[in-house]
N, C-alpha and C positions, 0 to 999 in steps of 0.2 A: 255371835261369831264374827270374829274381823273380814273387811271385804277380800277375797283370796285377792294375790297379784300375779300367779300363776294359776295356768289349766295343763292340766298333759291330758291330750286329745287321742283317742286310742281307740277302735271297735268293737262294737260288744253287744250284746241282748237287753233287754227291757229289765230283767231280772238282776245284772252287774250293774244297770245305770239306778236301778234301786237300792242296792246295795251302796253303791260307789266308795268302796273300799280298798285306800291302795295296797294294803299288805296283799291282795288276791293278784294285784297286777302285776306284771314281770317290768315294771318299774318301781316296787317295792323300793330298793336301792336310794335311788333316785328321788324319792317323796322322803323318804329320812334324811338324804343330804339336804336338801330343801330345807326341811323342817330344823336342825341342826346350825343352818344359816341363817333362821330366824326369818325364814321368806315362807307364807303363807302359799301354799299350792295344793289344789285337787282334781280330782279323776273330771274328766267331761267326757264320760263314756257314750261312744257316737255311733247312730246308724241313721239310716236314709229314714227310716220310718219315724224317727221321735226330732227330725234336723233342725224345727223351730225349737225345741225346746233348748239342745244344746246351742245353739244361736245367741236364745237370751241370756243361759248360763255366760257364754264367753262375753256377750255384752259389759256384763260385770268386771271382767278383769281386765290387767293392764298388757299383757302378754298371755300367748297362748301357746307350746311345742304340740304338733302332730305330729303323729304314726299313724298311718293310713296307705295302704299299697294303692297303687293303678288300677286293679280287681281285687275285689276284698267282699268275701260269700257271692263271688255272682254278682257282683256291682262295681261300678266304676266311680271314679270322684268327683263326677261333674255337679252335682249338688252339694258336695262337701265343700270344692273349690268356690261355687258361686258363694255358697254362706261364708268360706273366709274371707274372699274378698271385700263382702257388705260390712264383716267385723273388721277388718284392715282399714276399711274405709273411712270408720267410725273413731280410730286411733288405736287401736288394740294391735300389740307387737304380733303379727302372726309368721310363726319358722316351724316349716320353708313356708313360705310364700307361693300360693299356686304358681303366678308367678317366676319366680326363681324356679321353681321345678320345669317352667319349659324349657329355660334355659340352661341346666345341669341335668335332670333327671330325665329326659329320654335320650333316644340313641340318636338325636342327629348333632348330639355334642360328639361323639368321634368323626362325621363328617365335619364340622367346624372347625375341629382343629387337629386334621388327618396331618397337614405339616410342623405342626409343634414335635419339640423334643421327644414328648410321649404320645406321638401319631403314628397312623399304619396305614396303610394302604385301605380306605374307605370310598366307597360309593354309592351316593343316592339312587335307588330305583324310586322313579314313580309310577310307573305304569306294570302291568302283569308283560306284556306287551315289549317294553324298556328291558325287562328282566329277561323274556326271549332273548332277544336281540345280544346282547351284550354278555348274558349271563356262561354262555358255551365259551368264549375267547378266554372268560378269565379262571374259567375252571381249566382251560388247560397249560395255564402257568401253575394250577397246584388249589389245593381244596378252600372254599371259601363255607363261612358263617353270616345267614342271612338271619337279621333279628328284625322283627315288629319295634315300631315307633315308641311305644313303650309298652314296658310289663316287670315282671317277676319272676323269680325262681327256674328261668329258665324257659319261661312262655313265651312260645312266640320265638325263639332262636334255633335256628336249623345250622345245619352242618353238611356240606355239600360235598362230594367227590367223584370226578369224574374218573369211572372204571374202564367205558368201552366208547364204540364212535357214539357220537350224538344220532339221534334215529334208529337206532340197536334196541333190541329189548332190555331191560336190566343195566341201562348206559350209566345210570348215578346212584350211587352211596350214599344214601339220607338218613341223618338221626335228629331228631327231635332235642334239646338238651332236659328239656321236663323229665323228672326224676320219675325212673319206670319205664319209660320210652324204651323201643324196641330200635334196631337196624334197618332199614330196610330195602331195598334196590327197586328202582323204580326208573321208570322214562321222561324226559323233562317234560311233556304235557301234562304226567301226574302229577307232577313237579308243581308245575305250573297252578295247578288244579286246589291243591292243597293251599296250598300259600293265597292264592286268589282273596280271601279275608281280611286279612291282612293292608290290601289296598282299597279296603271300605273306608269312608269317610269317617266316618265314625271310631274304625280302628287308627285312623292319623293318615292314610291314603297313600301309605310310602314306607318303604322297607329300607334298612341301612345292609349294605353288603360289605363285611372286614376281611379281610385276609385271613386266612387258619395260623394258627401260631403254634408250628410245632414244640414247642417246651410249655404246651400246656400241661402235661403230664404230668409237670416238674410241681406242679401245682400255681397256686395266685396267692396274691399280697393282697390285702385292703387296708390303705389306710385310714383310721379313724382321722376326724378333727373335729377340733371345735373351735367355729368361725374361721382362723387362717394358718389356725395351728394345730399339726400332727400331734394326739395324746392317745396313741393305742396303736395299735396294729393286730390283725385276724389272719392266719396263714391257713391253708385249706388243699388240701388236691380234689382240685377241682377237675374232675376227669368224666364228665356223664357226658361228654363228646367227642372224646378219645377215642378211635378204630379200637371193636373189639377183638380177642382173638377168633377164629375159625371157628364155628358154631356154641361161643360165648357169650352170655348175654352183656349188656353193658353194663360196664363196670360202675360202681356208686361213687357219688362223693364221700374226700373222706369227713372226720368231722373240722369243724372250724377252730383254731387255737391262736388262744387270747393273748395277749403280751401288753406291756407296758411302752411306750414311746422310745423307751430309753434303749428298746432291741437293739445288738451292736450291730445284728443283720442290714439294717435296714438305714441305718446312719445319711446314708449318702441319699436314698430316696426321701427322706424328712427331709435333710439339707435341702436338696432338690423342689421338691414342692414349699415351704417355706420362704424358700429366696431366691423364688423364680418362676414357676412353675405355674401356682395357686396365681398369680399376675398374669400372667398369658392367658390362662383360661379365662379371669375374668375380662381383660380387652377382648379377644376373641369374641364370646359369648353377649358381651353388654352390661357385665353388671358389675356394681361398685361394690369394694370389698364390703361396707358395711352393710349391702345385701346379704352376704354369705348366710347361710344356715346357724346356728347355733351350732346343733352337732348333723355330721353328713360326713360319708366316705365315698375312697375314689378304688375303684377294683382293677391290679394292674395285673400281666400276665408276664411272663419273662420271654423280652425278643431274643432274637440272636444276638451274640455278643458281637461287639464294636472288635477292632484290631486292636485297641489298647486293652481288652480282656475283661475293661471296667463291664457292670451290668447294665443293661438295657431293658427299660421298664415300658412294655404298650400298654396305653387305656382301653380297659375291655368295657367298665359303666360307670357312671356315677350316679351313686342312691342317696336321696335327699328325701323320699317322701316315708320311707318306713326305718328309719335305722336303725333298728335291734333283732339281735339282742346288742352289745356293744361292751369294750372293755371297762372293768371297772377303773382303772385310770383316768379315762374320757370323763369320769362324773363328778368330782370337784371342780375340773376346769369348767365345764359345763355350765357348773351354777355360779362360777363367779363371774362367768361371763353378762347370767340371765343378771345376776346384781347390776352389773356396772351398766346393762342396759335400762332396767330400771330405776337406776341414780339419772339418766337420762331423759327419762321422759317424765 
């Protein structure tokens, strides 16, 4: 068998890494385009427990894409990331890049670039203590979303509103955005209490605080790319931190729907990131475009509209360490991207 030049790095059990078959994986797709382009690429199905073994696997190749969340069964990526690094280090293309993931993929890229075009009103807390202090003033400009340094699916992100005086029983309106998550009313030292993890070292020691963005309702855009280019778009109503009604529970997201680049919706937000935008972030942040990701999206929310009526697009995250599922559009460009980086090295 020829030496692969591609891994798709993905989490799985003893028994899938035995297997290592991609028709099973939900990058099926994706290992056909590959194979199709006449580029050699296999599963390097990964967990903490077998990490040397996948290690020497990617030793072998020339390039490697992960999927791998922040928490993934109960575990973090702190052993995934050391081993990419040791294999980055070695000459092996690895995307993303632990890396690039600190500087795109957690939340303190909304405080980084709170005054870009696609900024909001963002504030570091570092202390439980900080979040006291400061936290009462800016709830009563209007409800705020407190997110964990990084995570997923909604871990870690709260939704704050202030109902009554500060010191009152029942003073704030708390929801979890974790799908299932209840309502709840609570006093800020509950508040307080809760969130308190959050500022473990180990969780990242610091919470980002964004403004609520009333036309989340409306639902959220994601746009797909691959490296500097918009190839998909994912439209969603994203609503599991939207006020429920009067003894209703919270309402679900709905589902996510796939489009091609070419959405006439969305024109001007491609324009936008394409030839302009994707550059700010990257001066902002520190990194050279030919860091970018392979493939990686940016999740926006609809602001208020400007006086001139045009739409107004804020950054709610940027995901770079898990991106899928993803449009089938996004997967040609993808691999001719992975080619021309491989005619490179």
């Amino acid at each position: 068998m020829p030496r692969p030049s591609v891994a798709l790095l993905y989490p799985g059990d003893r028994a899938m890494r035995n297997r290592a078959d991609p028709a099973e994986s939900r990058f099926a797709a994706l290992f056909e385009a590959f194979a199709s382009a006449g580029v050699t690429a296999v599963p390097a199905v990964y967990n903490d427990a077998f990490a040397e073994e996948v290690e020497a696997q990617l030793r072998d190749c020339r390039l490697v894409l992960t999927w791998c969340n922040p928490i993934e069964g109960g575990r973090r990526r702190d052993v995934l990331d050391a081993m990419l690094r040791r294999v980055a280090d070695l000459g092996v293309v690895v995307s993303a890049h632990p890396e690039t993931i600190l500087k795109l993929g957690t939340k303190d890229v909304l405080f980084h670039t709170r005054d870009l075009p696609f900024g909001s009103d963002v504030c570091r807390i570092e202390s439980p203590k900080q979040l006291e202090e400061e936290l009462p003033e800016r709830l009563r400009q209007g409800p705020r979303v407190l997110k964990q340094y990084r995570g997923h699916s909604g871990i870690g992100v709260w939704r704050v509103e202030l109902v009554g005086p500060i010191g009152t029983p029942a003073c704030l309106r708390v929801r979890h955005a974790q799908r299932g998550s209840d309502e709840e009313l609570m006093e800020l030292p509950a508040l307080l209490a809760r969130l308190a993890p959050y500022f473990e070292p180990a969780n990242g020691g610091h919470m980002v605080d964004q403004a609520w963005q009333p036309r989340l309702a409306e639902g959220m855009v994601r746009a797909y790319l691959v490296e500097g280019r918009v190839e998909g778009f994912g439209l969603q109503s994203v609503n599991a931190l939207y006020p429920a009604a009067p003894g209703e529970p919270a309402p679900q997201p709905g589902p996510r729907l796939y489009h091609a680049a070419n959405l006439q919706q969305f024109q001007a937000l491609k324009e936008r990131l394409e030839t302009g935008w994707i550059e700010l972030l990257c001066a902002r942040v520190g990194l050279a475009r030919e860091q970018l990701p392979f493939l990686w999206d940016c999740d926006f929310m609809f602001g208020e509209r400007p006086a001139d009526a045009s739409e107004r697009y804020v950054l709610c995250e940027i995901n770079v360490s898990s991106v899928a599922p993803f449009p089938d559009s996004a997967i040609q460009p993808l691999v001719l991207a992975v080619q021309r980086r491989l005619e490179q090295i």
